[in-house]
N, C-alpha and C positions, 0 to 999 in steps of 0.2 A: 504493500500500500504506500505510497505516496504521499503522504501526510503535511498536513501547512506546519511548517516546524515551527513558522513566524509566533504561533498560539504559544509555544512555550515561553514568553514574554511575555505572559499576560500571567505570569507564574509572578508576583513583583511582592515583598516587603513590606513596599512605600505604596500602598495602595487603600482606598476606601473600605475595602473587605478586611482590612487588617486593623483598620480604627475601630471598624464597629463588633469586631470579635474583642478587642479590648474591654469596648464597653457593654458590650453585654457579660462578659465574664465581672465587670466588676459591679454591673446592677445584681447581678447573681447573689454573689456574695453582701451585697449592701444591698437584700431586697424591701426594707422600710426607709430609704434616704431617698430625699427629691435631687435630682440629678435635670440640673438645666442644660438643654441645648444652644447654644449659638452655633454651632454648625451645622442647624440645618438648610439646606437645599430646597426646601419645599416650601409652599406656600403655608400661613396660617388661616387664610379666609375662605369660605366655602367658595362656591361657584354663585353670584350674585342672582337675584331670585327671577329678575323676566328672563337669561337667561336660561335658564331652571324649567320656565315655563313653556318658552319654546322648545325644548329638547324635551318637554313631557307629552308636546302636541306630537312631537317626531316619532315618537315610540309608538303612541296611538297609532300613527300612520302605519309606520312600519309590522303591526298585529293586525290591519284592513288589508280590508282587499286592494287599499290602493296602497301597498306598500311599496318602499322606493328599490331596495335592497341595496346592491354595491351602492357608495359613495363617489362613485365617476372617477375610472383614473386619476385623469390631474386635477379631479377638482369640481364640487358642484358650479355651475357658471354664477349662479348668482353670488357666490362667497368672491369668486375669483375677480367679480368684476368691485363687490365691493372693497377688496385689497386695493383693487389698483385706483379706484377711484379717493380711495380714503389714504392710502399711500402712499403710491405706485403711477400717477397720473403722466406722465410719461411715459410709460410704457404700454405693449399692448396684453391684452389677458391672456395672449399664446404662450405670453414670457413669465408668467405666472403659473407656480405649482403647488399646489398642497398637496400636505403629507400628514403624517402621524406621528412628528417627534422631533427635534433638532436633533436631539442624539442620533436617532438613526437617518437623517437628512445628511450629517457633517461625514459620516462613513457611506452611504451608494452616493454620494455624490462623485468619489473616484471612480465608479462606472463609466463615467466620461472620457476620462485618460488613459489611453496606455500602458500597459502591466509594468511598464520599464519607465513612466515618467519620474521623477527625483521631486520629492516630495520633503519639504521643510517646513519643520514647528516650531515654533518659538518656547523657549524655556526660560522661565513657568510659563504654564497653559493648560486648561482644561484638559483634562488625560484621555478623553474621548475620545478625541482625538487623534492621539498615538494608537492606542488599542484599535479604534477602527482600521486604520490603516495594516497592522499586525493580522487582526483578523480576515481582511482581504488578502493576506499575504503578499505587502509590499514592502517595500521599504523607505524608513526613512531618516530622516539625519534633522537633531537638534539642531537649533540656534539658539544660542544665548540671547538674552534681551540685554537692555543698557543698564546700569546703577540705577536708575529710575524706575526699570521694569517697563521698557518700550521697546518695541521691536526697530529693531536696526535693520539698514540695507542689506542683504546677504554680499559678501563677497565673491559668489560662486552663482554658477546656474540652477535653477528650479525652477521644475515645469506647472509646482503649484506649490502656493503659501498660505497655511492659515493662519486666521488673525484674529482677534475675538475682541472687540470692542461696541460696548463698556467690556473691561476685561474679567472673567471668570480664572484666576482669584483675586486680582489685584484691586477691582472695582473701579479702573483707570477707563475713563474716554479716552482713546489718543485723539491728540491735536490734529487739525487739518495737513499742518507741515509736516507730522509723521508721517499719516497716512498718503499727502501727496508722493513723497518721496518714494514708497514701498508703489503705490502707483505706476510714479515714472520706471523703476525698475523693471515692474510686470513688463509694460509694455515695449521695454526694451530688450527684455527677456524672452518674451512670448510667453511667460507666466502668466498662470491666473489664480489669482487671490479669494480663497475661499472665507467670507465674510461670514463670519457668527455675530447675530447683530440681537442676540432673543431680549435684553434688556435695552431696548431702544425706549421702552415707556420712562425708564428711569432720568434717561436725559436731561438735566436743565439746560446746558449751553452746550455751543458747538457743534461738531460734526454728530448727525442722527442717522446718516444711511451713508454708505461706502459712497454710493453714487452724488452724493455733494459736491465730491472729487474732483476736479477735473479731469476726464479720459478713463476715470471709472467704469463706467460703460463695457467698454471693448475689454477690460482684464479682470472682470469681479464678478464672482454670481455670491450674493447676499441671501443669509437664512435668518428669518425669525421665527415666534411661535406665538401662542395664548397662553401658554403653560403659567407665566409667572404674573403678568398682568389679568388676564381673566380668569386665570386660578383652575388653570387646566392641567395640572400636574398628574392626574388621575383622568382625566379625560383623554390626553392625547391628539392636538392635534396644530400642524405646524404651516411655513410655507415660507417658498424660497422662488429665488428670481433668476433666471439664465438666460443674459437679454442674448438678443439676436446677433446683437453687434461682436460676441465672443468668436464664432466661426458661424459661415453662410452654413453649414448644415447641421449646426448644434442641438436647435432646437426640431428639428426634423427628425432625427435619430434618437435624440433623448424623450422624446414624446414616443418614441416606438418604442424607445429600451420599456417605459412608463408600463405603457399598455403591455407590454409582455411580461412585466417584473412585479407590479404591483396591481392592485384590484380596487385603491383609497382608500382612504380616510375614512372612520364609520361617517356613516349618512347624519348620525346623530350628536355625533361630534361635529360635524359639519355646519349644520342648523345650528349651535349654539354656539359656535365662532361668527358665524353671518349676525346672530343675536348680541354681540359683543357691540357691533359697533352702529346700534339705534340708540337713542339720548334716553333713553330709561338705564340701557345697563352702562354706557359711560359715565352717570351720573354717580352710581357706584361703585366701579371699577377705580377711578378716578377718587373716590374718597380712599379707595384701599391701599392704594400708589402713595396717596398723602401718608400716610400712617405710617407704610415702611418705612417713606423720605422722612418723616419724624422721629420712628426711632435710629436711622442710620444717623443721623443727626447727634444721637443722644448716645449714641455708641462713639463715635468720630472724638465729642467733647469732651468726654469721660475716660477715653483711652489714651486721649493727650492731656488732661488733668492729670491722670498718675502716673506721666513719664514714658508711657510707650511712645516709639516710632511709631507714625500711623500712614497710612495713606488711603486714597482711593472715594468710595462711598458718595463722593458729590453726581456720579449719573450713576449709581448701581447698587444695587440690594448690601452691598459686601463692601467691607473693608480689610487691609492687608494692616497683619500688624506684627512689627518686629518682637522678636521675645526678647527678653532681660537677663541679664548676668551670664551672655554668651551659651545661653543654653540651645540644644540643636532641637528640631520640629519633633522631635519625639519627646523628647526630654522634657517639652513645654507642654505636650499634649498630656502628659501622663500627671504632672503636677498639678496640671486641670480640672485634671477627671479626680486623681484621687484626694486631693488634700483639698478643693473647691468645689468638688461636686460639679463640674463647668464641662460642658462639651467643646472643644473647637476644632478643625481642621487644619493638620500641620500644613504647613506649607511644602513641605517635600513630596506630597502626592503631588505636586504638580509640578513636578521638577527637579533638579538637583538645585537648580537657582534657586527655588524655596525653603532650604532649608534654614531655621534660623528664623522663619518667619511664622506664620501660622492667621486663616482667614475664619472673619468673625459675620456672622450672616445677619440680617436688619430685618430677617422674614418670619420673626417670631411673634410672640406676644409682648408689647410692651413689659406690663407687670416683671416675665419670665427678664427678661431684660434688664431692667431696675434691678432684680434681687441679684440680679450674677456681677454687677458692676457692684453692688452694695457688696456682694463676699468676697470681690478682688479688694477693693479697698478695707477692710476691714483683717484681711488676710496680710496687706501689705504693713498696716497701723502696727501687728504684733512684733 
C-alpha cells in the first residue's frame, strides 16, 4: 500500500489535542473546581432568534412535499447573490462559492494547484493550515513572520501563500502596506494568496477584504464564514471568492471540480446565513460583535495593567500575549491550568515563532472573564 506518509505529521506534541488531554486529565482529578476558559474558539451566543426562525421554516420545508434537498453545489442563488450584493458588489455571483466551513475551504482549496506547487505558511498561523496541506499530501515550507508577527516578502518562489488577517492567533489586521507588498510579490510571482478573512466583522479600521488591495484581484481568492459573527460554529456554513481575473479557466474547472467533489452546504444552513443578513438579525448579530469588542477590550486593558506584552485584539476576537519570567508556551499553559484554574492556548500550537507567547480569546462570557483577570491578579499580589 502506498500510504500518505505526509499524515505522520499530524503525529505533533505542540498541538490542540495535546492541550485538551491536559485539561481534561486535570478536571478529572479536580472534579469540584470551576476551571475558566479563555481559550476558547467558539462562540458564546446562540444562533440569534429570526434567524432561528427561518431555519425552522427550512426544516418544515424540507419534511413537505416541497422539500429542497441538496443545498446546490456552489450555493443556493439567493444566499450567493446576497454575498455579493452585501459584500462582494464587484464581482459576479459565478465568482462566488459557499461551502461548509473555513477549515475545510483553507484545505480543497489546493485542489486548484498542482500536486508539485511550493506552498508557504507563515509562522505562527493557524495550524489548519499546515495539517491540510499534510493531509492532501503536499508539501510545504515555513516562513517566519517579522518581530511584530507580520508576514514578510518570501525571498524565494511560491506558487501559493497563506495569510490570515485579522490574524488567528495574533488578533493582528495587517496594514494595507503589508498586504500591498505580499501582493506585488504574488503577482510577480504568479502566486496566489490564499486569504483567510472569517473575522472581517471584527474590523474597526483598515484593510477588510484582500481585494482593497491594489491588483488583489488577479492573485487572491478570499475565505470567510458565519461561524463567529452569526454564531455558526455548530451550524456550519462558509464562503469564499475565486475571481475570474486568477486564470481564464479557473472558475470553469473549479465549478466542475465543485459539482463533482461536493453536493453543498445543508439547505438549512443555507437559509439561515441568507437570514443573517435582513435588519432583524443584524440588529443582533451586531449587539453580539459589540460584547466580544467589549470584552476584548477588557482583556487588552487588564493584560497590560499587570505587565504583560500584549498585542492584537483591536479587529479580532483574540489577543497574543507574551508570558512572564521567560517561561516557554507550555510552561505558561500548565501554571494556568493548575495553580489559576485559567484555560489559554500556548502559542507554540501555532508555530515555533509562538513559543513564549500564549492566545487569550474575547469569545467568552464577560462574568467568566472578570473572574480569570481577578485570579491573575490576585495570584500575582501573593
Amino acid at each position: 500500500m502506498k500510504f500518505n506518509k505526509n499524515l505522520y505529521k499530524l503525529e505533533n506534541k505542540n498541538s490542540f489535542s495535546t492541550a485538551i488531554d491536559r485539561i481534561k486529565a486535570y478536571k478529572a482529578s479536580h472534579p469540584n473546581n470551576r476551571v475558566i476558559s479563555l481559550g476558547i474558539g467558539d462562540v458564546s451566543f446562540p444562533v440569534v432568534s429570526h434567524i432561528a426562525d427561518k431555519m425552522i421554516e427550512a426544516i418544515k420545508r424540507e419534511t413537505g412535499s416541497d422539500f429542497v434537498g441538496y443545498g446546490n453545489y456552489c450555493g443556493i442563488p439567493e444566499l450567493i447573490d446576497a454575498i455579493r450584493v452585501n459584500e462582494y458588489p464587484n464581482f459576479s455571483n459565478e465568482e462566488i462559492y459557499v461551502s461548509d466551513g473555513t477549515k475545510t475551504d483553507s484545505g480543497s482549496i489546493l485542489e486548484i494547484f498542482d500536486k508539485d506547487a511550493k506552498i508557504g505558511i507563515y509562522n505562527p498561523t493557524y495550524p489548519i493550515y499546515l495539517n491540510s496541506t499534510y493531509s492532501l499530501n503536499r508539501d510545504i515550507e515555513l516562513i517566519d513572520s517579522d518581530d511584530q508577527f507580520n508576514p514578510v516578502v518570501p525571498n524565494k518562489h511560491f506558487d501559493v501563500l497563506y495569510v490570515c488577517s485579522p490574524n488567528n492567533p495574533t488578533g493582528i489586521n495587517y496594514s494595507y502596506d503589508v498586504l500591498k507588498a505580499l501582493v506585488d510579490y504574488a503577482i510577480k510571482e504568479g502566486c496566489v494568496i490564499i486569504y483567510d478573512n472569517v473575522y472581517f466583522r471584527f474590523i474597526n479600521s483598515g484593510v477588510k477584504s484582500i481585494y482593497d488591495v491594489d491588483g488583489a484581484r488577479k492573485r487572491a481568492i478570499e475565505l470567510r464564514s458565519f461561524s463567529k459573527h452569526a454564531s455558526f460554529t455548530g451550524i456550519r456554513c462558509s464562503y469564499y471568492v475565486v475571481p475570474n481575473e486568477l486564470h481564464e479557466d479557473v472558475n470553469k474547472y473549479w465549478r466542475l471540480r465543485t459539482v463533482n467533489r461536493f453536493n453543498g452546504a445543508s439547505y438549512v444552513a443555507q437559509v439561515g446565513a441568507l437570514a443573517s443578513f435582513d435588519e432583524e438579525a443584524k440588529k443582533d448579530i451586531d449587539k453580539n460583535i459589540l460584547y466580544y469588542k467589549n470584552n476584548v477590550n477588557y482583556l487588552l486593558d487588564n493584560f497590560t495593567r499587570l505587565g504583560y506584552g500584549v498585542s492584537g485584539g483591536k479587529d479580532a476576537p483574540y489577543i497574543w500575549v507574551k508570558a512572564k519570567d521567560g517561561l516557554n508556551s507550555w510552561e505558561v499553559f500548565d501554571k494556568f491550568l493548575n495553580e489559576l484554574e485559567i484555560i489559554i492556548v500556548p502559542g507554540i500550537i501555532f508555530g515555533s515563532r509562538g513559543d513564549g507567547y500564549f492566545r487569550v480569546s474575547a469569545l467568552g462570557k464577560f462574568e467568566d472573564i472578570k473572574e480569570a483577570i481577578n485570579r491573575i491578579e490576585r495570584y500575582e499580589k501573593k
